[in-house]
N, C-alpha and C positions, 0 to 999 in steps of 0.2 A: 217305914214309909218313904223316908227322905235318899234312904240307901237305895232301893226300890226304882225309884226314879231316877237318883245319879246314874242305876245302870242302864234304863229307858231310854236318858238323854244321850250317852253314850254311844248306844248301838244308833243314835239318831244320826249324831255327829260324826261317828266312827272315823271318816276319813282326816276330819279337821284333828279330832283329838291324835288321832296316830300319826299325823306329820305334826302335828305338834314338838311331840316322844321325839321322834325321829328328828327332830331339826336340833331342838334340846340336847339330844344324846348324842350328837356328830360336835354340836359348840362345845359343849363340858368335855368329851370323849379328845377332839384336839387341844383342847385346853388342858386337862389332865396328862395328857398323853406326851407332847411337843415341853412341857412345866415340869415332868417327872423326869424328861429324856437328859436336860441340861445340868438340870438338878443332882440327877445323879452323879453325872458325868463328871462335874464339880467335886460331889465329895467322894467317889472312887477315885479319881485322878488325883486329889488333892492326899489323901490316904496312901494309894499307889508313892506318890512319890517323898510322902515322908518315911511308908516304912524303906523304900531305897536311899533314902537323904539325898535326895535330889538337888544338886549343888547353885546355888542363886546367880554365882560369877566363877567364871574360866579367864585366870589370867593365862594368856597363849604366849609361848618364845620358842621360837627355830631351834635356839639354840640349846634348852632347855633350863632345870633350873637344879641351884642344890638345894639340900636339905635344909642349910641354917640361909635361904632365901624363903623356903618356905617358911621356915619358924618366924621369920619377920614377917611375912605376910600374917602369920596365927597370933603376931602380938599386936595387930591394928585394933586398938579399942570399937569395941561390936564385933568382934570375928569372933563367931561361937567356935568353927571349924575348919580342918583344912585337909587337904591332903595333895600330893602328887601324882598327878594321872598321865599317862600314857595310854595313848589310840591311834592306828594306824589302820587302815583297809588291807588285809593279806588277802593273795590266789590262794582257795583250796589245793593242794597236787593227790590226786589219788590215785591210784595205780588200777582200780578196776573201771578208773574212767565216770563213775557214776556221779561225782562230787567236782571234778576234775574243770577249772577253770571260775567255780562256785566264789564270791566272796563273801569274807568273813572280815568284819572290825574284831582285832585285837584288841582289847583293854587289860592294862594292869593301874589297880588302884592301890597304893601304898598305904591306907587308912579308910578303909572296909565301911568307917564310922560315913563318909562322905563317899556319894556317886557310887552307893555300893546297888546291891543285888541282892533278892532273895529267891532260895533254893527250892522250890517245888518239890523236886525228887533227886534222891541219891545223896551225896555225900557233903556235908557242910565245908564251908570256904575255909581253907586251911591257907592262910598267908604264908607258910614254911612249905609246902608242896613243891617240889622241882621239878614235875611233870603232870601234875592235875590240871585238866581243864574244864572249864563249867559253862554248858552252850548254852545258847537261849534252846528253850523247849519246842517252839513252832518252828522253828527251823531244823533241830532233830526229828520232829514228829512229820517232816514234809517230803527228808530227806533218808526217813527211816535208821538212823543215828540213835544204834542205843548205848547205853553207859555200857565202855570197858573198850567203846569202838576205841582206836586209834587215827589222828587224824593229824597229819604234814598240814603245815602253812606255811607258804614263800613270799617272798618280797625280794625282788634282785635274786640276786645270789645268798642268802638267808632264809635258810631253813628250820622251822618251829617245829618240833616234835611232841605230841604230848598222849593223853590216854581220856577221854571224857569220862569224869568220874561225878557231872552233877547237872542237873536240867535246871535251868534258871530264866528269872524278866528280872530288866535290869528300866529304871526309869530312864536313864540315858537313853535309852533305844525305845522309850514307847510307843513311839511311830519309826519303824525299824526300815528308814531308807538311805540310801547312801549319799545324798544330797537333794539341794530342791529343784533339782528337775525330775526325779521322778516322784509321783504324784500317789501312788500307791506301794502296799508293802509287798516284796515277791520272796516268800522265805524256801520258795523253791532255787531261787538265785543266790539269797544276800539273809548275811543272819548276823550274830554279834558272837566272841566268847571271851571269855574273862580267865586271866593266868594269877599266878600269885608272881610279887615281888619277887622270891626267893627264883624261881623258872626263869623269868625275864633276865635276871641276873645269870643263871647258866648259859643261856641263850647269847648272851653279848658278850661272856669272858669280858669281866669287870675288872681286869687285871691292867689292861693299856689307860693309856692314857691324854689320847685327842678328844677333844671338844664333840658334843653330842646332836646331829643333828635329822631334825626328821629327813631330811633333804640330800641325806648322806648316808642313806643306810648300806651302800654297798663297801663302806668303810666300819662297818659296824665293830667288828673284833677292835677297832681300836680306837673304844669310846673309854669312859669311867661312868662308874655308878653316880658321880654325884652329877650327871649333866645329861640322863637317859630320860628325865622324866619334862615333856613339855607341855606341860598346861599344870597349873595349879589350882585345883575346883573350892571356892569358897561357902560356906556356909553364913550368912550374911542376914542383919535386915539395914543395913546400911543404903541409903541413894549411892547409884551409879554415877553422879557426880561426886563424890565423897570418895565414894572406892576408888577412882581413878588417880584421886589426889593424894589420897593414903600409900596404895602401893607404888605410885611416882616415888613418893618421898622415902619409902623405906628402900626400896633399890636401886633409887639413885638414879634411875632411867625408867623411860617412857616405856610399857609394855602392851599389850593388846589387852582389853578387859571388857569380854562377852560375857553381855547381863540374859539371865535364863529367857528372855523375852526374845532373843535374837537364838534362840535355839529351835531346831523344827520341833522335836518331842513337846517343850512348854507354848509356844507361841500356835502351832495348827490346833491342840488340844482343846487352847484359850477359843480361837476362832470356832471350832463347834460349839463349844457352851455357848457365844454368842448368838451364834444362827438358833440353834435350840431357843435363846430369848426370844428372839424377833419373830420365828414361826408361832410360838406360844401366845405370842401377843396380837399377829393380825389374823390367822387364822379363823381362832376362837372366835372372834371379836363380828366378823361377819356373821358369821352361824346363829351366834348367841342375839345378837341383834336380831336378823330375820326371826329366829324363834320367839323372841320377845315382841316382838310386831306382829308377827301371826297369832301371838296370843293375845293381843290388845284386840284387835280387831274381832278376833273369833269369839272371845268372851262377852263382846262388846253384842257380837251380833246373835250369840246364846241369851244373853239378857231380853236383849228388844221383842225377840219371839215369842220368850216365853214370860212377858210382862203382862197378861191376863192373869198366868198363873202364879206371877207374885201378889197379884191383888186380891185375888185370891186366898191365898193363906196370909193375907192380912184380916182379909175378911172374917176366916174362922178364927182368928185371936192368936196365931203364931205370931210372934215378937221377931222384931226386924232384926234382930240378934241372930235367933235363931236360921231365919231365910238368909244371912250373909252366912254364915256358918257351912251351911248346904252349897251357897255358889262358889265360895272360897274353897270348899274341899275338891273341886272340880281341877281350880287351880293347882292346888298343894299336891292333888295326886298327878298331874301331869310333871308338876317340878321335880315329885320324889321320884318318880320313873326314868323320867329323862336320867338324871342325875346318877340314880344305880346304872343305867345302862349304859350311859357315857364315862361313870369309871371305871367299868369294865372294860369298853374300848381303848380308853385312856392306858390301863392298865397293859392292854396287848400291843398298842400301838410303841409304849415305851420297850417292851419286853423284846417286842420284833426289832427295834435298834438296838437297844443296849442288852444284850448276853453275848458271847465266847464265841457264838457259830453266826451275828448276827450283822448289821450295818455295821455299824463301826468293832466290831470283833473282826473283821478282816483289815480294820485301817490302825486300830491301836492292840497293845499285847499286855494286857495287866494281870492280876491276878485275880481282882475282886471285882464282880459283874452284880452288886445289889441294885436293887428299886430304892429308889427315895422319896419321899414328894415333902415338897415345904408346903409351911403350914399357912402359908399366903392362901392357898389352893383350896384348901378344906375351908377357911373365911370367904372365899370366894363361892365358892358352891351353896353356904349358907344363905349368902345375900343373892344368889340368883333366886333360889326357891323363894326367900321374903318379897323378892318383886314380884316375882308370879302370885305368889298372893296377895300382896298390895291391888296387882292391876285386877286380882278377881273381887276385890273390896271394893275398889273401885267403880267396873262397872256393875255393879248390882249395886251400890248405894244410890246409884243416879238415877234408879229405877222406884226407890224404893221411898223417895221422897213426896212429902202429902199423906192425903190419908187414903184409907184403902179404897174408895172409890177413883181417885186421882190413879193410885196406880194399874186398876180395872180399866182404868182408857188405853187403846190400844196406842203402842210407839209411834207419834209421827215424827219421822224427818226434818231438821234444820231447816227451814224456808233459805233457800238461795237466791241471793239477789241477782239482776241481769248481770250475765257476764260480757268485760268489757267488750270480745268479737262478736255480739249481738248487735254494737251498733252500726258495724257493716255491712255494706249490701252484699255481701257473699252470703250470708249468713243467711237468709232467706234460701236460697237455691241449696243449701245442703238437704241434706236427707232427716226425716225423722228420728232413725236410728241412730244417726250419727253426732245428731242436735244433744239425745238422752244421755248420751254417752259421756258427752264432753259435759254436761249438766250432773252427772251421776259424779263425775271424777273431783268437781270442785265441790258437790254435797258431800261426801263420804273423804276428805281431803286426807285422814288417817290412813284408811284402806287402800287408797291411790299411792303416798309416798309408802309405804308398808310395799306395794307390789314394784313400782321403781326401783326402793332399796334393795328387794330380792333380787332381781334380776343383775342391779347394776354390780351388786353381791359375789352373784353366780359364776357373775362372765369374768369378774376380776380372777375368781377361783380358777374356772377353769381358763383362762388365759395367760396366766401365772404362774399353774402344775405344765402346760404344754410350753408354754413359753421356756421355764428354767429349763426342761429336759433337752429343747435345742438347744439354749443359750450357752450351756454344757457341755454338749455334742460339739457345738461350734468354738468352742473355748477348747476343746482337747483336741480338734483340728488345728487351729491357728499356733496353736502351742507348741506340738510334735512337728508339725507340715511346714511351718513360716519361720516362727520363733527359734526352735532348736531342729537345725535341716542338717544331724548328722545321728548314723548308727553307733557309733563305736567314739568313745573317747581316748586318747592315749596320753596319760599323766606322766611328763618328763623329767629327771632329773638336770635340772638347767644348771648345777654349778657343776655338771661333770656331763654338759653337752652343749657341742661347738653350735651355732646359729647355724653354721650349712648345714650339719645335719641334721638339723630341724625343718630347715626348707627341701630338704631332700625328703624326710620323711612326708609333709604333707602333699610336695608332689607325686610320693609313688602313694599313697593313698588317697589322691584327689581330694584331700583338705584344705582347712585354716587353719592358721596358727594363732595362740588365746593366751593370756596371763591374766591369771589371776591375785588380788592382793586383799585382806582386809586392813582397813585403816582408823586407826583413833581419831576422831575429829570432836575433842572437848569429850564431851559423853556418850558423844553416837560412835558405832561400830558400822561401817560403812563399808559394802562389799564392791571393789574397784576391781574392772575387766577391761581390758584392752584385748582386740582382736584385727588382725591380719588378714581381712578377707581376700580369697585370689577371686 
């Protein structure tokens, strides 16, 4: 009988209970969805970059470092790891032209264990190889680059020859751009590839014996192996005030010491989990509120209706047990519905950012695109369904107080006392309609801020989706157009070019002239530019 009639009431209410669903299953559905997105993001990236041992500090030197510099860096108490890395930005040169001005970051990493790579497809990393090289995949895959191709890399006068014999993501590069001015990844342009030691070493004729420096490569033949390699990548859970003081003292001098926070790959990655928090949290939080508003009121005004007909089956000897039971399930099925059908949106909402073809699969390159969701999210879903049932406990106990003739009296409304613009002579010259109105709004004070907070809900929503998309818009204008008002960069070698021919070059190309430096300052890494405006 009780089933009977929930569906009677139902098809009565139809419109209330399905925006109900509907308001329910957009709060839970952003909330699941915006909760899963960062969540994930978190322990794929966090995954991502241990199976690459993603290195915590980059002690940086021009001039590079040797080997028994790095062993003292490996014997600082807390250094799990270390290794010596080399990275440089080479010109593709390709002869059919198709790849041909293409850049590619060089990397050789001396200890695989640190700042290494894993292989997708083709041939495992062979440290002893003197001509294998192992590209990133999205950049093969854009560039139609398949294993066995052959591919030249120049820098100056320095030519890299080698054979791609491995498709790899390397964590160093999981936002694969060549600095932070550009804002997205273009692996039609710019990719990463990884040599062994042993290559690197054919490459530079280890045999001379001048000091080694990034800044110097057109002297290259007459470097030595123990001064090729410039950054030394740590493995650490040390403070970066600590490391600073540590590798001071084992080398005797002041070095550059970039902590993985001052890296694009770890620091942009961090900044999405964080946006993912903050959308997770205001989003939901409107939705879910109007829905729990709408259901105060609606159950509130389900009750008052049909309060003959709880006097009713008090009358025939139904227990108020059982009549809460009936109005409570009204609630509980709105909450379980919502709740399915919000984590299912939840579910596609995550799934349409985080996969391989998806948002952020064109801005990061990892290899593992799982779902996640913490367990915060499933307690929270519980306790929304328990309110909806609390607030349907609620309004049917209010109902249901007395005995069954008390509840056989029809619901009247709150007597409202005058309100205070009653004592104004305006107040007379208004309208009747407009009298009940303002009288309806302070009777029903629930149902009033219930429609306020919707509204004022909505328009933050929608003033806040239209808003960012400008704010965006107008942010990648001010950016490219004001901030950075040049097409072309050209990176100089300044210990083997005179200042005229620098001011030479930027007047035949109607430039500025720019230096750039980073600087130690105590713990912070501080990026110093100086520019030449004409």
């Amino acid at each position: 009988m009780f089933f009977k009639k929930m569906i009677r009431t139902m098809k009565l209410y139809r419109a209330q209970f399905i925006s109900m669903i509907i308001m329910t299953a957009l709060g839970i559905g952003m909330f699941v969805g915006f909760n899963m997105e960062w969540y994930s993001l978190e322990k794929d990236v966090g995954s991502f970059f241990e199976k690459t041992n993603f290195s915590d500090y980059r002690v940086v030197s021009k001039n590079g470092f040797t080997k028994k510099e790095s062993d003292k860096i490996k014997s600082i108490d807390g250094v799990k790891d270390v290794t010596r890395f080399f990275s440089v930005n080479m010109t593709v040169s390709d002869k059919d032209k198709k790849l041909n001005k293409d850049t590619l970051a060089l990397n050789v990493c001396e200890n695989a264990n640190v700042s290494g790579f894993i292989v997708t497809s083709g041939e495992k990393y062979n440290k002893s190889s003197e001509d294998g090289m192992w590209i990133s995949d999205k950049y093969a895959d854009a560039n139609n680059i398949k294993k066995g191709d052959n591919i030249t890399l120049k820098y100056k006068n320095i030519k890299v020859n080698g054979k791609v014999v491995g498709l790899i993501k390397s964590g160093e590069h999981l936002i694969c751009v060549p600095d932070e001015t550009q804002l997205m990844p273009n692996f039609k342009k710019y990719g990463y590839i990884y040599m062994s030691p042993k290559a690197l070493e054919k490459v530079f004729d280890l045999d001379k014996t001048d000091a080694f420096s990034i800044d110097n490569l057109a002297n290259i033949l007459a470097q030595t192996e123990k001064k090729m390699y410039t950054q030394i990548n740590v493995k650490t859970n040390l403070a970066k005030s600590k490391m600073v003081r540590e590798v001071e003292k084992k080398l005797g001098r002041t070095e550059l010491v970039i902590d993985k926070e001052d890296t694009i790959s770890y620091s942009e990655s961090q900044g999405e989990m964080e946006e993912g928090k903050t959308m997770g949290l205001i989003l939901p939080v409107l939705f879910l509120a109007i829905a729990i508003l709408t259901m105060v009121t609606t159950m509130h005004r389900l009750t008052a209706s049909e309060k003959r007909q709880i006097g009713t089956f008090k009358a025939l000897g139904f227990k108020d047990r059982r009549i809460m039971r009936h109005y409570i399930s009204y609630a509980f099925m709105i909450g379980v519905l919502g709740t399915v059908v919000g984590i299912g949106i939840g579910w596609f909402v995550c799934w349409y950012i985080i996969n391989p073809n998806g948002m952020m699969g064109t801005y990061m390159d990892m290899d593992d695109w799982s779902l996640h969701t913490p367990v915060f999210v499933w307690v929270t879903l519980l306790v929304v369904i328990l309110l909806m049932v609390l607030i349907g406990l609620y309004s049917v106990k209010s109902m249901l107080k007395g005995t069954a003739a008390d509840a056989l009296k029809i619901y009247m409304p709150k007597k409202v006392r005058k309100l205070f613009v009653e004592r104004f002579a305006f107040w007379k010259r208004l309208k009747f309609g407009t009298k009940w109105n303002m009288r309806d709004v302070f009777r029903h004070k629930a149902r009033s801020f219930m429609t306020l907070f919707g509204i004022v809900g909505c328009m933050v929503i929608l003033v806040g989706a239209l808003g960012m998309q400008d704010t965006l818009d107008k942010f990648v204008d001010t950016f490219y157009e004001d901030a950075i008002k040049y097409n072309t960069k050209i990176n100089l070698d300044v210990e083997h070019t005179d200042e005229s021919d620098v001011k030479e070059l930027a007047k035949k190309y109607k430039g500025d002239c720019s230096a750039t430096s980073s600087i130690q300052a105590k713990d912070k890494t501080i990026e110093s530019e100086v520019y030449d405006i004409n």
